[in-house]
N, C-alpha and C positions, 0 to 999 in steps of 0.2 A: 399565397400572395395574389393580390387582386390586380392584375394590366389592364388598367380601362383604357389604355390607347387602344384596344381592341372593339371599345363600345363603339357601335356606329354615330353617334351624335359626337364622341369625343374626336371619332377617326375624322369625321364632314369640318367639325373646328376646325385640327389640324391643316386639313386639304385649307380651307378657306387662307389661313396663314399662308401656306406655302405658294397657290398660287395670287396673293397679296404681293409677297415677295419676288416673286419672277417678273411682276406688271411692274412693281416699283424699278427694278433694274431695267427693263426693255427701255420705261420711260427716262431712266437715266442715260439709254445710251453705254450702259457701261458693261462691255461684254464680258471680264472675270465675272462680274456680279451674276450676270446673264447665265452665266457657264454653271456656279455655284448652285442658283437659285434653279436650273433643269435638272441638274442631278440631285437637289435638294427632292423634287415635286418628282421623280421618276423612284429613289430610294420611299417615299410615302407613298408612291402608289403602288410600290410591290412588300412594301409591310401591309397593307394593307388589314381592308377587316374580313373577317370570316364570309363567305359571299352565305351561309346560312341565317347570317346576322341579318345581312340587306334586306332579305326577303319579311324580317318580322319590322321594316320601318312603316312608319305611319304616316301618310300624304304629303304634312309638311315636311319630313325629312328627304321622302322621294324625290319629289319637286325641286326641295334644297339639292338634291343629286346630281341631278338632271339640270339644274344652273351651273353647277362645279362642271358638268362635262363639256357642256357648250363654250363656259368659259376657258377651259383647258384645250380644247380646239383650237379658241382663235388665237389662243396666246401660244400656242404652237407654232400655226401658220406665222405669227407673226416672228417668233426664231427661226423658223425655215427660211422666211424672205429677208431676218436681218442676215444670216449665213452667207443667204446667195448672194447678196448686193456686198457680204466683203469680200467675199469669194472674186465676185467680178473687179472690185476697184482694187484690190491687191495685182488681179493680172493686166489689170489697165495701168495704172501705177507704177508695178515692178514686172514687166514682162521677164525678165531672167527667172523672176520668179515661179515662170509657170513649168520652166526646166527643172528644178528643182522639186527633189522628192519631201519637203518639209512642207512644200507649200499645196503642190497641184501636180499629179500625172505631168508628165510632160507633153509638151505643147508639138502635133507633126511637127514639119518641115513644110512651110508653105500653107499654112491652113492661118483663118485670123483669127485675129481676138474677138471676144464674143458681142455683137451687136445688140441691138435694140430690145432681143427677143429675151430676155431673162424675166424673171416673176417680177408681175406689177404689183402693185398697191391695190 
């Protein structure tokens, strides 16, 4: 039996699909989506292709590589910063919240909520 999910040109489609799907959700704003489509693009990059494979790709396919990783960066940063901005308006919002272990470590006694200083844009 032949698994060409293993071929590197079939494995780089895939990537392209998965993160297609992550961009569409960010731009949606829709965090199950969001949630789905990281664990979608993190279960594809640990099926992965043989890394013996990589090494026989041919310029355009590297290059295509090397576009998939840049773009897997910034759409990373860019869940790390949607996280922290809800991370922060949940404890802006629902400060009880930040007592609470479902939400956030709890919050000292006397210390505030978190100012200006969180990841920008």
């Amino acid at each position: 039996m032949n698994d060409r999910s293993n071929e590197p040109r079939t494995w780089l489609d895939g990537m392209d699909a998965q993160l297609d799907a992550l961009e569409r959700a960010l731009l949606a704003t829709d965090a199950p989506a969001v949630q789905a489509a990281s664990q979608a693009v993190q279960q594809w990059l640990q099926k992965g292709t043989p890394s013996g494979r990589l090494k026989t790709l041919d310029a355009e396919a590297v290059t295509r590589l090397q576009t998939q990783s840049r773009r897997f960066t910034s759409l990373r940063q860019a869940v790390m910063r949607l996280g922290a901005q809800t991370g922060r308006a949940t404890r802006i919002l629902l400060p009880e919240a930040g007592q609470s272990p479902t939400y956030a470590p709890a919050i000292r006694a006397g210390s505030s909520l978190p100012g200006r200083g969180y990841l920008s844009a």
